[in-house]
DRENZA-757697 format. One record per residue: residue in one letter; x, y, z of N, C-alpha, C in turn. Coordinates in Angstrom, 1 decimal, padded with zeros to 4 digits. Example, Ala and Ser with C-alpha at 12.3 -4.5 7.8 and 13.67 -1.06 7.14 Angstrom:
BEGIN
rest, nxx, nyy, nzz, caxx, cayy, cazz, cxx, cyy, czz
A, 013.2, -005.7, 007.8, 012.3, -004.5, 007.8, 013.2, -003.3, 007.8
S, 012.8, -002.2, 007.1, 013.7, -001.1, 007.1, 012.9, 000.0, 007.9
% end
This chain:
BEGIN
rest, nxx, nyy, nzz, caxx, cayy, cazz, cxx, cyy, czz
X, -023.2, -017.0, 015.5, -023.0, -018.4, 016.0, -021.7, -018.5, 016.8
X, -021.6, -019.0, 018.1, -020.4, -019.0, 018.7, -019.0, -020.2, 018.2
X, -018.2, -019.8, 018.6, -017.0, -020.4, 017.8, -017.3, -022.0, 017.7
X, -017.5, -022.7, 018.9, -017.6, -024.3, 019.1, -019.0, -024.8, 018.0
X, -019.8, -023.9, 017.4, -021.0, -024.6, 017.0, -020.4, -024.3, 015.3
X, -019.5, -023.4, 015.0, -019.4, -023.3, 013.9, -018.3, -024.3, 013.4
X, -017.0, -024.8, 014.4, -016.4, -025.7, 014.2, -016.5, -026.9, 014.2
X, -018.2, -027.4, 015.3, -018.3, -028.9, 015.4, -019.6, -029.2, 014.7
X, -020.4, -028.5, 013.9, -021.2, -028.9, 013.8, -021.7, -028.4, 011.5
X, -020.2, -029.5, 011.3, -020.2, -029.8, 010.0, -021.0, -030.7, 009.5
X, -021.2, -031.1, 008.0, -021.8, -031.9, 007.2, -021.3, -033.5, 007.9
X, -022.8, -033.8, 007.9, -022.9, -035.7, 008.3, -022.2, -036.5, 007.1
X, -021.6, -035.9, 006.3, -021.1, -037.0, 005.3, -019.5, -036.5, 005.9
X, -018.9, -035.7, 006.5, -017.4, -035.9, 007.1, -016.9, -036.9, 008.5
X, -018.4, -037.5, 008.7, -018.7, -038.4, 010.0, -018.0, -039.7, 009.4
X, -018.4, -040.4, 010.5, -017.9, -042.2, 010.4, -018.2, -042.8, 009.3
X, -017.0, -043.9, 009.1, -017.3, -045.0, 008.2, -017.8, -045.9, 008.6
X, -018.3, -045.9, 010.0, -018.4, -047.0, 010.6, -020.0, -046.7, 011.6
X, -020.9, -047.2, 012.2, -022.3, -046.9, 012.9, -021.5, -048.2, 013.9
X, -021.9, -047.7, 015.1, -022.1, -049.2, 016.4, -022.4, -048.2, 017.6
X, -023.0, -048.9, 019.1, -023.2, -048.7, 019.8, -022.4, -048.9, 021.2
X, -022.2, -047.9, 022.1, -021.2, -047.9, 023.0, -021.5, -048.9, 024.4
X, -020.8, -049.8, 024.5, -021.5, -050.6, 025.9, -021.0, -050.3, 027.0
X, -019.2, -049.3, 027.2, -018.8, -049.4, 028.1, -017.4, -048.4, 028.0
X, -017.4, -047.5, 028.9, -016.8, -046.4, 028.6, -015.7, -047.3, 029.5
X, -014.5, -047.0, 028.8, -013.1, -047.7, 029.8, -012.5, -046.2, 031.0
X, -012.0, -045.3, 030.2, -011.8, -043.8, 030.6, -012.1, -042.9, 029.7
X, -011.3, -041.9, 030.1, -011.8, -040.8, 029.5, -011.5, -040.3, 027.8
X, -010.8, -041.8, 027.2, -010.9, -041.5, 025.7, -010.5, -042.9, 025.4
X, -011.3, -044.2, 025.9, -010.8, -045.0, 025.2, -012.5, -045.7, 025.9
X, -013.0, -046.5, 024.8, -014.1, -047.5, 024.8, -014.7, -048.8, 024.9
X, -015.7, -049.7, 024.9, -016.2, -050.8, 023.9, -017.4, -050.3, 023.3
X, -017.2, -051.6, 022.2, -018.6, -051.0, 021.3, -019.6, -052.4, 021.1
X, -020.4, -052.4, 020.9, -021.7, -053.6, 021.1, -020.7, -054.6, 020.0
X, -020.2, -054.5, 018.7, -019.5, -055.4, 018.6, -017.9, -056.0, 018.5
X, -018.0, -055.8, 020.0, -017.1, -056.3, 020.9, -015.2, -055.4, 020.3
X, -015.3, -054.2, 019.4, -014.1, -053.4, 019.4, -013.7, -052.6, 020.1
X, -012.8, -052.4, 020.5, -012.0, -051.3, 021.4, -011.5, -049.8, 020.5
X, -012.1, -049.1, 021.0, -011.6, -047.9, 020.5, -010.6, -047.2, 021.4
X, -009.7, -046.3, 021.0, -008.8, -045.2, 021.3, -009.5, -043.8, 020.4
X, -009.9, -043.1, 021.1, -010.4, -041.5, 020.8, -009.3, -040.8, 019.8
X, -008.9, -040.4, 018.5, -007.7, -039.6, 018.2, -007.6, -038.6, 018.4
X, -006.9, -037.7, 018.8, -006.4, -036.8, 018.8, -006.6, -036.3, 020.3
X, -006.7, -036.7, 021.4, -007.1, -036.4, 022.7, -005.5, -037.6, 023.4
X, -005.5, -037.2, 024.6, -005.2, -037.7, 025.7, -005.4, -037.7, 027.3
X, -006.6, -038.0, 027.3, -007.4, -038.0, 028.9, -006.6, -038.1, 029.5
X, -006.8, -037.8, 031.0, -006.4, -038.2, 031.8, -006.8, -039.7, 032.5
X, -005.7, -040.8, 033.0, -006.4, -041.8, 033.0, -007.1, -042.1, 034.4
X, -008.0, -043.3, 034.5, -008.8, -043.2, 035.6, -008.2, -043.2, 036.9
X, -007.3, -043.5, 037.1, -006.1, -043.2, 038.3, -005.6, -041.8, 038.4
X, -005.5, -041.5, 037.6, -004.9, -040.1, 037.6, -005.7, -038.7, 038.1
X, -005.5, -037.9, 038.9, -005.9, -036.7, 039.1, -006.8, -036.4, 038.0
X, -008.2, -036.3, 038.1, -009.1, -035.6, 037.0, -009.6, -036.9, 036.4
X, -008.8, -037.5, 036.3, -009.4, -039.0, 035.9, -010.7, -039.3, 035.8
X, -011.4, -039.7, 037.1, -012.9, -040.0, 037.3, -013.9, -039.1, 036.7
X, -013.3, -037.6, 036.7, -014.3, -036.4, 036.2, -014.2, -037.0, 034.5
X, -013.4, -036.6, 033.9, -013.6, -037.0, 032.4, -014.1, -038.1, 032.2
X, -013.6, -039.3, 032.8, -014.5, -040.7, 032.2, -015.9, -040.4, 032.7
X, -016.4, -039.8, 033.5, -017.5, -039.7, 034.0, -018.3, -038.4, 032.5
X, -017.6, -037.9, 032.1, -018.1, -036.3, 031.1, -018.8, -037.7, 029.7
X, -017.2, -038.3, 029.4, -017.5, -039.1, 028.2, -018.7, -040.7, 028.4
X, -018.6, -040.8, 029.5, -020.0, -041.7, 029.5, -021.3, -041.2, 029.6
X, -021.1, -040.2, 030.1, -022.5, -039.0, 030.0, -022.5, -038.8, 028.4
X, -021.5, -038.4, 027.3, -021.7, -038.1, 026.0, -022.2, -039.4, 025.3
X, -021.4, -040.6, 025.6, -021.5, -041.6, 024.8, -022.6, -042.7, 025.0
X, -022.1, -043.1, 026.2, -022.8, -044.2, 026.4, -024.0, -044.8, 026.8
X, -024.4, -046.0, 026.0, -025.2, -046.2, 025.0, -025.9, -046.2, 024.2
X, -025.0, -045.2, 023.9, -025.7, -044.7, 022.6, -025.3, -045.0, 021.5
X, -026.0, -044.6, 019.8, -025.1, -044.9, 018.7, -024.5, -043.7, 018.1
X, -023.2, -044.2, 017.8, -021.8, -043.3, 017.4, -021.8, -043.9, 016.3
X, -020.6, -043.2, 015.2, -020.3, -042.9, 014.1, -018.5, -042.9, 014.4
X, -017.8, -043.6, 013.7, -016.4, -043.8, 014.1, -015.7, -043.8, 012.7
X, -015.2, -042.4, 012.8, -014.5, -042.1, 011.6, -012.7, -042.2, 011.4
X, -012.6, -042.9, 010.3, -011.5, -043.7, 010.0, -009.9, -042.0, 010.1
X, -009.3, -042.0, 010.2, -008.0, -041.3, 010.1, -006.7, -042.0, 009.2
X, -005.6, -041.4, 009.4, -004.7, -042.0, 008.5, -004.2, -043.6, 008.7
X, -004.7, -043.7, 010.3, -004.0, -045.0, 010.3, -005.4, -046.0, 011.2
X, -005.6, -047.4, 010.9, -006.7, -048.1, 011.1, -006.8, -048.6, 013.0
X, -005.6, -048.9, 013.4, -005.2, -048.9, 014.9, -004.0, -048.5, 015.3
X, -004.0, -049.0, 016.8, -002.5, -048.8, 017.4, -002.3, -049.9, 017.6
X, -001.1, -049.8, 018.7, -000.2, -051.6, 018.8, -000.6, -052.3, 019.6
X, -002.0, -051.7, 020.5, -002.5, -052.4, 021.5, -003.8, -053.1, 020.5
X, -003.8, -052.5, 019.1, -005.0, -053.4, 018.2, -006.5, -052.4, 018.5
X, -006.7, -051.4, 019.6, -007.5, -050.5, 019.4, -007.8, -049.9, 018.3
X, -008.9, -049.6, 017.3, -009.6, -048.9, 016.5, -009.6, -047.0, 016.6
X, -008.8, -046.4, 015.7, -008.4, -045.0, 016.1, -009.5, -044.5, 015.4
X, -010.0, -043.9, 016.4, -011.0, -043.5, 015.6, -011.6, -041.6, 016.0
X, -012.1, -040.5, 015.2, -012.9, -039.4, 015.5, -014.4, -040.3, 015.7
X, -014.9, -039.8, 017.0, -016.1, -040.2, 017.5, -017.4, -039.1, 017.3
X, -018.3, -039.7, 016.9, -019.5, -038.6, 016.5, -020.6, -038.6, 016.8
X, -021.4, -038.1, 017.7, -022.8, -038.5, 018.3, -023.8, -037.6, 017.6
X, -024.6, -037.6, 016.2, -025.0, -036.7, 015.7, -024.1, -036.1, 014.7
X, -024.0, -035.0, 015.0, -023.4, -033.8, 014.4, -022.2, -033.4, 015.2
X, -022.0, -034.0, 016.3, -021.2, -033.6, 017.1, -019.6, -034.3, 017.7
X, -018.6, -034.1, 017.0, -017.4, -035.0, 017.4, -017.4, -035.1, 018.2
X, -016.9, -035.9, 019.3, -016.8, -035.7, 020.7, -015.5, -035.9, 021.1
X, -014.7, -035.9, 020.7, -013.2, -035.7, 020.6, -013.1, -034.1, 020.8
X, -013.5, -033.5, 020.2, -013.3, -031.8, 020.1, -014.4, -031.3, 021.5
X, -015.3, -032.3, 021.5, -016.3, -032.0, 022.5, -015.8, -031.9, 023.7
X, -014.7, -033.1, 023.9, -014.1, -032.5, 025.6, -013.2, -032.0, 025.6
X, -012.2, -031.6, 024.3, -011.0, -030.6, 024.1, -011.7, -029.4, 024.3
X, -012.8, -029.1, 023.6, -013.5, -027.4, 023.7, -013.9, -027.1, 025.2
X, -014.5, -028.3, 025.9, -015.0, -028.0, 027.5, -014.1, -028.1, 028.5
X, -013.2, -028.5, 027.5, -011.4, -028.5, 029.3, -011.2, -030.0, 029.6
X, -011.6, -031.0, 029.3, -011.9, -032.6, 030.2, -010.5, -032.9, 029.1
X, -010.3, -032.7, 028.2, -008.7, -033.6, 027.3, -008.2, -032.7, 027.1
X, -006.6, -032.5, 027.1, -005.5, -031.4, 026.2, -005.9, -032.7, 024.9
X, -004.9, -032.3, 023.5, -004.4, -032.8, 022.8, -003.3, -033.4, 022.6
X, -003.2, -034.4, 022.1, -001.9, -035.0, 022.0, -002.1, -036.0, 020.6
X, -001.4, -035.4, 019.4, -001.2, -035.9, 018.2, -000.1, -036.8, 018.0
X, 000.0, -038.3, 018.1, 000.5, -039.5, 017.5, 001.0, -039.4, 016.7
X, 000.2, -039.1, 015.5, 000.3, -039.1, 014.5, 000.1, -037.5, 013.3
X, 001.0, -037.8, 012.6, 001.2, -035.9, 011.8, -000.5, -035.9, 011.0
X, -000.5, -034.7, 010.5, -001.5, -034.5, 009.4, -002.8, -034.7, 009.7
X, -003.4, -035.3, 011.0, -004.9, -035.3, 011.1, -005.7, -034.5, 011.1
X, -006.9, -034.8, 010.6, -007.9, -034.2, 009.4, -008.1, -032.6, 010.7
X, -008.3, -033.4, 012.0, -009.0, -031.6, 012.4, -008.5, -031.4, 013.5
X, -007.0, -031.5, 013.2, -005.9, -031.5, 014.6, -005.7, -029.5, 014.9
X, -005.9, -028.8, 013.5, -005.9, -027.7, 013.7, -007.0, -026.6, 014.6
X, -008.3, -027.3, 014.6, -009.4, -027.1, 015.0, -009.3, -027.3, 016.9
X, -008.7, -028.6, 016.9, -008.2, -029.1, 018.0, -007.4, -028.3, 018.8
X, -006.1, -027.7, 018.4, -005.3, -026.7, 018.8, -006.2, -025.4, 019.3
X, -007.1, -024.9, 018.3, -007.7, -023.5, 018.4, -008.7, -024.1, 019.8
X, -009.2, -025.0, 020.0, -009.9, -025.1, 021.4, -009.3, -025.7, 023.1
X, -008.1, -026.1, 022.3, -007.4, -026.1, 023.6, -006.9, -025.5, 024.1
X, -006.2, -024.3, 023.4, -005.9, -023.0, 023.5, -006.1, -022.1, 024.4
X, -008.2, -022.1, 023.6, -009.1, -020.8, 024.3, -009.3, -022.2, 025.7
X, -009.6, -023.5, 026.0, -010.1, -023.3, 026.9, -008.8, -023.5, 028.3
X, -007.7, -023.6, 027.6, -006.5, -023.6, 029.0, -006.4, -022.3, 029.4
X, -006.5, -021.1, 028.2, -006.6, -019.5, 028.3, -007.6, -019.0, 029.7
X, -008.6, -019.5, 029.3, -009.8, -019.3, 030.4, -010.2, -019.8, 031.1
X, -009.2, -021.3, 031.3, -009.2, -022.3, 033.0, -010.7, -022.9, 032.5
X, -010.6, -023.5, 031.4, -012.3, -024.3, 031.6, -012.3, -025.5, 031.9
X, -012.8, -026.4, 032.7, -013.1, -027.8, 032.6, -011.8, -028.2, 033.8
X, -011.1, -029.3, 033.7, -009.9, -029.8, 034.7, -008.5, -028.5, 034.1
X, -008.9, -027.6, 033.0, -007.6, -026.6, 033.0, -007.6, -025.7, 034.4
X, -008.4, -025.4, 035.3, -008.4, -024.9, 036.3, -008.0, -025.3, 037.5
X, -007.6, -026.4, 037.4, -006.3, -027.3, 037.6, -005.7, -027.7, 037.1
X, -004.2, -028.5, 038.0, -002.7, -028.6, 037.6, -002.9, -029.9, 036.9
X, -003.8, -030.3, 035.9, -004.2, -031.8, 035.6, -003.5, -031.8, 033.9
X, -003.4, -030.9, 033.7, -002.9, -030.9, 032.3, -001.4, -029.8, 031.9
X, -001.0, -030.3, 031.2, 000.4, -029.1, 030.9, -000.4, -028.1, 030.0
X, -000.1, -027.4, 030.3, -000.9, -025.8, 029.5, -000.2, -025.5, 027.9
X, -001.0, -025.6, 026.9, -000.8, -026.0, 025.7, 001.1, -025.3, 024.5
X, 000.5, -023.7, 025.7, 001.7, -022.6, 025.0, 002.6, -022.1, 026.5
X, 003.5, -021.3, 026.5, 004.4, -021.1, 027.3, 003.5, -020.1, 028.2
X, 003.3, -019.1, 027.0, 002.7, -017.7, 027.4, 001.5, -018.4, 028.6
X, 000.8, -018.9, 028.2, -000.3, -019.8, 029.5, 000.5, -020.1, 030.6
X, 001.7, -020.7, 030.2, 002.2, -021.4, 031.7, 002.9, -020.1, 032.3
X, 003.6, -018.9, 031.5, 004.1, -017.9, 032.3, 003.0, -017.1, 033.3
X, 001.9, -016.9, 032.6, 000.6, -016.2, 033.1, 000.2, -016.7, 034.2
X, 000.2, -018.1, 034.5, 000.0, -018.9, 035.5, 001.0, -018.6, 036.4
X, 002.1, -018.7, 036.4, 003.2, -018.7, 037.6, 003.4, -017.9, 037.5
X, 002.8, -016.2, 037.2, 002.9, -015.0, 037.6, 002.0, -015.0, 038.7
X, 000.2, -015.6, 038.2, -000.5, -015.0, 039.3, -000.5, -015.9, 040.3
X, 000.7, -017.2, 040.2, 000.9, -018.0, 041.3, 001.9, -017.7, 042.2
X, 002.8, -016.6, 041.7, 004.3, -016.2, 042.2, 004.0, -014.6, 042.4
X, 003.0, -013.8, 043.2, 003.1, -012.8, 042.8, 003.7, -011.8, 043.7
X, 004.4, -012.3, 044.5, 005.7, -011.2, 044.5, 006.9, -011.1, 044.1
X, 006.7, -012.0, 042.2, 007.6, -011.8, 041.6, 009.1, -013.1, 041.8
X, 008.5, -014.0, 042.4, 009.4, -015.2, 042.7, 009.2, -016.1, 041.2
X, 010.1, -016.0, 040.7, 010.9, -016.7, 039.2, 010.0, -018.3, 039.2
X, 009.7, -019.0, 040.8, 009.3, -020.4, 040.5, 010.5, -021.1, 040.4
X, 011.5, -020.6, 040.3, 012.7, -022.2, 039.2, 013.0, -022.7, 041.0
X, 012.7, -023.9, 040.3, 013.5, -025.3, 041.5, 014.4, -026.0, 040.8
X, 015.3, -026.7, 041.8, 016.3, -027.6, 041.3, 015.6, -028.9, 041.0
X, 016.1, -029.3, 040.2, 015.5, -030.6, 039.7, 015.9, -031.8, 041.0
X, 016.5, -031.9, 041.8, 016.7, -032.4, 043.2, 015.5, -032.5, 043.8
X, 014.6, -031.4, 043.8, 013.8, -031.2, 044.8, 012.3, -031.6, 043.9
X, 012.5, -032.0, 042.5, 011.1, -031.6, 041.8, 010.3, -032.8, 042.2
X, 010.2, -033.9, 042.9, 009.3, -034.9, 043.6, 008.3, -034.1, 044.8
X, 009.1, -033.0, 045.1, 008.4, -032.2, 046.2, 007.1, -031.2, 045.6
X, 007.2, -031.1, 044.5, 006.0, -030.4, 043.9, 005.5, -031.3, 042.8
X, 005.2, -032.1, 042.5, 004.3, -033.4, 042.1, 002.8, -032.6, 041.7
X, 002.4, -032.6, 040.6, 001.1, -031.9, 040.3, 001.0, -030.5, 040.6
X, 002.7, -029.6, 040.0, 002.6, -028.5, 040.1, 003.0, -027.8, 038.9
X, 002.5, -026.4, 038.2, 003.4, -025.8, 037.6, 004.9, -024.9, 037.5
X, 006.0, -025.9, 037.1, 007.2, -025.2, 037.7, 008.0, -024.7, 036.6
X, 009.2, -023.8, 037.1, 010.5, -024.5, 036.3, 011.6, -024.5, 036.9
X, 012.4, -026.0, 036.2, 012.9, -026.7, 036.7, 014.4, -026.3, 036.1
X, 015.3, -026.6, 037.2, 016.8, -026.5, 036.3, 017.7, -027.1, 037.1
X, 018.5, -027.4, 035.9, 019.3, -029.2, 036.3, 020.8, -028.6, 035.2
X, 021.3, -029.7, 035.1, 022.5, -030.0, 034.1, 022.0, -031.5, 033.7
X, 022.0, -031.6, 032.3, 021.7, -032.9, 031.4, 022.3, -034.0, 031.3
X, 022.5, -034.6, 032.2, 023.9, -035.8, 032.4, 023.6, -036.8, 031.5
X, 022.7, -037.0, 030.7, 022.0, -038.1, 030.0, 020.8, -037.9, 029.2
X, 020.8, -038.3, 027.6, 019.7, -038.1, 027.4, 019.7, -039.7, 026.2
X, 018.3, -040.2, 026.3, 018.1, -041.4, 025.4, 017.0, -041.2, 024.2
X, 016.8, -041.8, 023.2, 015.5, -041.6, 022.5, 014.9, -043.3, 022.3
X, 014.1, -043.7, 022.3, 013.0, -044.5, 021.9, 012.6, -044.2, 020.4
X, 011.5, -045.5, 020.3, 011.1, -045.1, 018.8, 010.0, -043.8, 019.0
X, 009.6, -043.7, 020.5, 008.5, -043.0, 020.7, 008.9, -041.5, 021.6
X, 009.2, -041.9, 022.1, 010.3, -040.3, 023.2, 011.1, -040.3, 023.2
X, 012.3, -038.7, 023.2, 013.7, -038.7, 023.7, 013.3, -038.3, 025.6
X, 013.8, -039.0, 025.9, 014.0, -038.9, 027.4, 015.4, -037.8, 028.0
X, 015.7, -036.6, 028.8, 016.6, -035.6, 028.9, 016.5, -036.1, 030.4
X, 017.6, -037.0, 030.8, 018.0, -036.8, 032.2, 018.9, -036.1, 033.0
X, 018.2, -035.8, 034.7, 019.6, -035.4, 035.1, 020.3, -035.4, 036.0
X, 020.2, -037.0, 036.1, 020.9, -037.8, 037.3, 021.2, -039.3, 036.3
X, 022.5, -040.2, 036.8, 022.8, -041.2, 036.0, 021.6, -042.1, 036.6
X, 021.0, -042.1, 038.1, 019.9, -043.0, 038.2, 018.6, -042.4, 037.6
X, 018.5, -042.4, 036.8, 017.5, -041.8, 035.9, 016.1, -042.4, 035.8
X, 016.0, -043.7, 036.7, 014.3, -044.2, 036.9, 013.7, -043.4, 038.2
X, 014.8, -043.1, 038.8, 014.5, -042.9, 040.4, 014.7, -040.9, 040.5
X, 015.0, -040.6, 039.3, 014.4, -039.0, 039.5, 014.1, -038.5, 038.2
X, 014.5, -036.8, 038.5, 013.3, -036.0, 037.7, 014.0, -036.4, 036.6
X, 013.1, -036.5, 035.1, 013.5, -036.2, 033.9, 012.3, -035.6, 033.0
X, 012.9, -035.1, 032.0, 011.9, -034.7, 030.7, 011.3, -035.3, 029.3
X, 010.6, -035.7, 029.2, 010.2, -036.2, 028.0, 009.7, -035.6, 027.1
X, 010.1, -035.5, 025.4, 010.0, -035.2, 024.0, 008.9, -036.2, 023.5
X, 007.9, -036.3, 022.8, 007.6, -037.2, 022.4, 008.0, -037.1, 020.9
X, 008.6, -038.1, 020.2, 009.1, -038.1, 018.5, 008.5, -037.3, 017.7
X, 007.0, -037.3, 018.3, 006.0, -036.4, 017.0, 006.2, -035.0, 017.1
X, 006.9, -034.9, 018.3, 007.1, -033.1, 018.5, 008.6, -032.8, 018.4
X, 009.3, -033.5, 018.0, 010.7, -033.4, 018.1, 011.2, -032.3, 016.7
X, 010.1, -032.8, 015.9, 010.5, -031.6, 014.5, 010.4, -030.2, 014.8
X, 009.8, -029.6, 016.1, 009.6, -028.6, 016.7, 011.0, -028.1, 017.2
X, 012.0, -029.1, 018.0, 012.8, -028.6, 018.6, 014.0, -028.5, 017.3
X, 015.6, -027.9, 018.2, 016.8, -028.2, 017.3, 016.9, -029.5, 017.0
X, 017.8, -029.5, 016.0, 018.3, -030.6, 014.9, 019.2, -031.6, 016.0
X, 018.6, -032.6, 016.3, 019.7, -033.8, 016.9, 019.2, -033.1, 018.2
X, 018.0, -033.1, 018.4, 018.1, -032.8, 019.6, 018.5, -033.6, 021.0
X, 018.7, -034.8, 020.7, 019.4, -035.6, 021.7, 020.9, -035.4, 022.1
X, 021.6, -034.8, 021.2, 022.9, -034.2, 021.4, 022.7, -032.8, 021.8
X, 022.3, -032.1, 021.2, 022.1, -030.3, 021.2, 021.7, -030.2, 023.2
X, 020.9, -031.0, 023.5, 020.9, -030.4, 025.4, 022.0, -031.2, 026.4
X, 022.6, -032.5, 025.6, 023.7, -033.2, 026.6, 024.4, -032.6, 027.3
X, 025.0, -032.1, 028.6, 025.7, -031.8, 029.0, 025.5, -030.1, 029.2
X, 024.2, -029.8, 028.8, 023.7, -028.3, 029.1, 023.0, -028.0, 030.6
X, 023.5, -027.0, 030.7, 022.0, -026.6, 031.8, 021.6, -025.5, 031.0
X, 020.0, -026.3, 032.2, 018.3, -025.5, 031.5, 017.6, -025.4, 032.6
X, 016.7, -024.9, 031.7, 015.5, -024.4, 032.5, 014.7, -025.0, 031.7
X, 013.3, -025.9, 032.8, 012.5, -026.1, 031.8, 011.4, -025.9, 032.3
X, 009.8, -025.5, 031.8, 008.8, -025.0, 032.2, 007.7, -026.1, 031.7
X, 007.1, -026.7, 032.9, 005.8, -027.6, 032.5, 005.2, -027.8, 033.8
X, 004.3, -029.2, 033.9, 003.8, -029.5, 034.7, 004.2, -030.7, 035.2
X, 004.6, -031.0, 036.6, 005.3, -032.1, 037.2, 004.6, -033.0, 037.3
X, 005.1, -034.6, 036.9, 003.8, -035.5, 037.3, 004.7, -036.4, 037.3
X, 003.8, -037.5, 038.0, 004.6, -038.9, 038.6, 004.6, -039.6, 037.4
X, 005.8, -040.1, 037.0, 005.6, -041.5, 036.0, 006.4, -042.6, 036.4
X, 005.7, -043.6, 037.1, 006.3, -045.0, 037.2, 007.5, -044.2, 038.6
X, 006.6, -043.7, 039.9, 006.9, -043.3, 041.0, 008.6, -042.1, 041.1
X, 008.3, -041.5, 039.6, 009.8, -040.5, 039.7, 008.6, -039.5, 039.0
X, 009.4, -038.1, 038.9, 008.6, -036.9, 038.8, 009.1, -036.7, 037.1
X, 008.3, -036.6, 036.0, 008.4, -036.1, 035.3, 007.7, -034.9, 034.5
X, 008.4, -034.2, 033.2, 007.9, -033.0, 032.6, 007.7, -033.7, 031.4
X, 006.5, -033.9, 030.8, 006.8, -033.8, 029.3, 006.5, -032.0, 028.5
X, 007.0, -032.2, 028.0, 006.8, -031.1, 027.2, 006.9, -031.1, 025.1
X, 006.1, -030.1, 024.7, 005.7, -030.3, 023.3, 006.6, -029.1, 022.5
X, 007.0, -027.9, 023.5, 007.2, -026.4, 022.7, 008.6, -026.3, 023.3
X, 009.9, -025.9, 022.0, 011.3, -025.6, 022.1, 011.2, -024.5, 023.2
X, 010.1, -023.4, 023.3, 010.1, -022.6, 024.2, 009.8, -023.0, 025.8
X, 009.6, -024.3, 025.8, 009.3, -025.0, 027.3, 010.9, -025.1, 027.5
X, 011.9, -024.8, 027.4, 013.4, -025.3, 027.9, 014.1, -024.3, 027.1
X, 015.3, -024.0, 028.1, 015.8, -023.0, 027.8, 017.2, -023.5, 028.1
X, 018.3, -022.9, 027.1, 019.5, -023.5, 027.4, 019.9, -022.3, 028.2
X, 020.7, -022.2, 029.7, 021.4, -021.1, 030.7, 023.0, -021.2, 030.8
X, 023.2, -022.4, 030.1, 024.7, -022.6, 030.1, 025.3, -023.5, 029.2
% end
């Protein structure tokens, strides 16, 4: 039995606490349901309908869902702050959360620690960024481990050109895989991201974003530990709110050089 049928297709009693029917796919991981709740998908982060790849995944997940009846299984926490319903989604036997992580259409992106099959999640995002499946065969998603992103800008660099741009120039490659090196003039944290700038106008260029939930990955204080360093850092460039940013998940995406 191949790997995806042995991991998605567990006992109907690990399914929803919940039965309703889908009226209206919003994007590519967020819903309505016939009575009248809004879901957010857990453990996914689509691309949204504006965004590069966008239209393909909300188009994959309305093909899986819609109108149909699902099974909406409860996690650690009951919503988020927009009041959406977090929920693992199940059509049958089959989560559909893992369903477009296994086929390439979502990376992951964990909110929140400890979720029931965030490990499961990892092992298919993995294999399918490894083997370009789905929108990974495009620059639509940051590539899960380093080793992926180096492999990539080998066979995108192959007479051996390093890739590193200055962070000056990183608006010029917008939906590419780079890396990038700057000196850290600024860095802030939120309740939700530390933000690593490296210009004092920091809306209007490149920066990097931590998200809190992955910060236990990096050094201790890491808002101090890169101030005033130069790095290198390895991801995928994307617009946020018209400046170019990196987020990144792995201490091995950034490298201190000075």
């Amino acid at each position: 039995m191949k790997l995806f049928s042995l991991l998605l297709l567990v006992p109907a009693l690990l399914a929803a606490d919940e039965v309703t029917r889908v009226v209206k796919v919003n994007d590519g991981d967020t819903f309505l349901t016939s009575d009248s709740q809004s879901v957010r998908m857990l453990g996914i982060d689509a691309a949204e309908s504006y965004q590069p790849g966008g239209d393909v995944v909300t188009e994959m997940l309305d093909k899986y869902i819609m109108g149909r009846e699902v099974r909406l299984e409860r996690d650690r926490s009951d919503t988020d702050h927009f009041g959406r319903l977090l929920r693992w989604v199940w059509v049958g036997d089959t989560c559909v959360n893992l369903l477009l992580v296994q086929r390439g259409y979502a990376p992951v992106r964990l909110y929140q620690d400890s979720l029931k099959y965030q490990d499961t999640l990892r092992m298919l995002e993995e294999e399918a960024a490894r083997v370009g499946r789905g929108l990974w065969s495009f620059n639509v998603y940051t590539p899960p481990s380093v080793q992926i992103m180096k492999d990539r800008l080998a066979r995108e660099n192959p007479a051996g050109d390093s890739g590193v741009i200055s962070w000056v120039n990183a608006d010029e490659h917008m939906g590419e895989l780079a890396v990038v090196e700057g000196t850290v003039v600024r860095t802030y944290q939120s309740d939700k991201v530390l933000f690593i700038n490296f210009a004092e106008d920091y809306r209007n260029t490149f920066s990097v974003a931590i998200f809190v939930t992955d910060l236990g990955r990096f050094p201790e204080n890491a808002k101090e530990h890169y101030l005033n360093k130069r790095v290198r850092v390895t991801g995928l460039i994307k617009e946020y709110r018209g400046a170019p940013e990196m987020i990144i998940n792995d201490p091995e995406q950034i490298e201190v050089i000075e």
